[in-house]
C-alpha positions in Angstrom: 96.3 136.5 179.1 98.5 135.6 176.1 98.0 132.4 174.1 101.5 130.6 174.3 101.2 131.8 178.1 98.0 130.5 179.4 99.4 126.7 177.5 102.5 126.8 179.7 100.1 128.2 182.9 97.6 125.7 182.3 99.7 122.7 180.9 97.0 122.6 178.2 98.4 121.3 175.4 97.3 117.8 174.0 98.5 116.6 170.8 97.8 113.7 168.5 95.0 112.7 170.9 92.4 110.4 170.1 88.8 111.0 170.3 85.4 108.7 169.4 83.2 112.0 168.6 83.1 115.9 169.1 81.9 115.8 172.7 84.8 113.7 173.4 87.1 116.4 171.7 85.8 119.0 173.6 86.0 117.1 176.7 89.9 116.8 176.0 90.9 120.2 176.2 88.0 121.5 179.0 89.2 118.8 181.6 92.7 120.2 181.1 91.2 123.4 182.1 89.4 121.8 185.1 92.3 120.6 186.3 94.5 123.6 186.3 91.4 125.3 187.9 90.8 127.9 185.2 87.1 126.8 184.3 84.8 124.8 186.4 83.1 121.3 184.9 80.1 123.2 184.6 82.2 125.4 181.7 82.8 122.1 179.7 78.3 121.4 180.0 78.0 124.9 179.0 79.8 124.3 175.9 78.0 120.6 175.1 74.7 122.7 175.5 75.3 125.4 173.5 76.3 123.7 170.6 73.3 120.9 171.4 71.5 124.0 171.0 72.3 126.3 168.5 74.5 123.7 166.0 78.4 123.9 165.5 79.1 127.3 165.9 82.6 126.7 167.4 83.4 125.6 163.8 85.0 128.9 162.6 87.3 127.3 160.0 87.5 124.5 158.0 89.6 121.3 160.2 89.5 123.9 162.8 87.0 124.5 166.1 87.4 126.6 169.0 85.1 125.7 172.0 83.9 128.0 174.3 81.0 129.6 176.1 80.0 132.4 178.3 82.1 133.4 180.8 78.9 133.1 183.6 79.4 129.6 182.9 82.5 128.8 185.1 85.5 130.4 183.9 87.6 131.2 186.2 90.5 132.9 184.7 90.8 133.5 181.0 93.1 130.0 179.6 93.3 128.5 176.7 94.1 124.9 175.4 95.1 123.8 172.4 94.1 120.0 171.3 95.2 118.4 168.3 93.4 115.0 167.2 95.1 111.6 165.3 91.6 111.4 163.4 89.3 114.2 163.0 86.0 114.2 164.4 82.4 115.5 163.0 80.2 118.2 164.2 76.4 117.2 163.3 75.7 119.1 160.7 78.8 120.3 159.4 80.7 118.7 156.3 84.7 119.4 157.1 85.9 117.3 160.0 87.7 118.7 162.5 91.1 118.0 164.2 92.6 121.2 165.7 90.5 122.7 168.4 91.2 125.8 170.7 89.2 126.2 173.8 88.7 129.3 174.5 87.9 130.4 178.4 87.2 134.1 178.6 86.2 136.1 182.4 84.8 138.6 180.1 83.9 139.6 176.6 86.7 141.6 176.3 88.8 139.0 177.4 87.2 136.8 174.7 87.3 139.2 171.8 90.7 139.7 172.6 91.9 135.4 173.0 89.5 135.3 169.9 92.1 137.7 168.0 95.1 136.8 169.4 94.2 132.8 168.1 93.3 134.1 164.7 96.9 135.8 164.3 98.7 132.9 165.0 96.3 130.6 162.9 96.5 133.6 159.5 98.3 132.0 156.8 98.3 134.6 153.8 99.5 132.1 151.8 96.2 129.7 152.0 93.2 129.9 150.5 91.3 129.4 153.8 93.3 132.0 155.6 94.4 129.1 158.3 97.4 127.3 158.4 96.7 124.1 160.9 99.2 122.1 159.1 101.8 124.4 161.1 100.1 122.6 164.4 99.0 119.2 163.0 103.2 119.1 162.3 103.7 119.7 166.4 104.9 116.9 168.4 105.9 118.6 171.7 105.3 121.5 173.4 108.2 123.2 172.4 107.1 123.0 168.6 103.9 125.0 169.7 105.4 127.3 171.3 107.9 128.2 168.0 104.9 128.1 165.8 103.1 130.8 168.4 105.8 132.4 168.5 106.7 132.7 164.5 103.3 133.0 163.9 103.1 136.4 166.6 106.8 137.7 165.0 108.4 137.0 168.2 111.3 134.9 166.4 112.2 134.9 162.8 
């Protein structure tokens, strides 16, 4: 499933949301996923655990975080959600706070590798030093204004 897609399937777009801590973050953009039925709650424990476990390794750019875990653990459907935050949140053991997270629900690996690219495209910024351009989403005050910046970002308008 495409990005800007699966966030007008799943009405999974949050933005400027507030949050007290990372779990809380994470919990924003999993329950929209519950609720459209594309992951079950057991998806958003999954993702708690794993990082509990293994440290922050949703944390794939600096400000930014994409949560996800195996698709065993209650995806339903690949979906996606897109959460921005009015204060960024820390992840134990990481420095750079974070307030632009993806959650990522992939039914298979492929279907993961393939959400995992298709986020990184629209996120590429060649003109930025960390190769991500969140400033594009932080900017986004409706849905609409995602959708453009998905859009521009996958050359679908100029």
């Amino acid at each position: 499933m495409k990005f800007k897609q699966s966030l007008i399937d799943n009405h999974s777009i949050l933005l400027q949301a507030h949050a007290t801590d990372w779990r809380d973050a994470i919990r924003l953009g999993t329950d929209m996923l519950i609720a459209s039925g594309a992951v079950e709650p057991r998806y958003h424990d999954a993702i708690i655990s794993s990082i509990e476990q293994m440290g922050p390794y949703i944390v794939i750019a600096p400000q930014f975080a994409m949560p996800h875990a195996r698709p065993e653990n209650g995806v339903n459907r690949t979906a996606f959600a897109l959460v921005t935050l009015d204060a960024p949140v820390t992840f134990d053991g990481e420095d750079e706070p974070v307030d632009v997270l993806v959650t990522l629900a992939g039914s298979s690996s492929d279907e993961h590798m393939e959400g995992l690219m298709e986020v990184t495209k629209v996120l590429e910024d060649d003109d930025s030093d960390t190769g991500v351009d969140l400033d594009k989403l932080r900017a986004c005050r409706s849905r609409e204004d995602v959708y453009r910046v998905i859009e521009a970002a996958l050359g679908l308008i100029a």
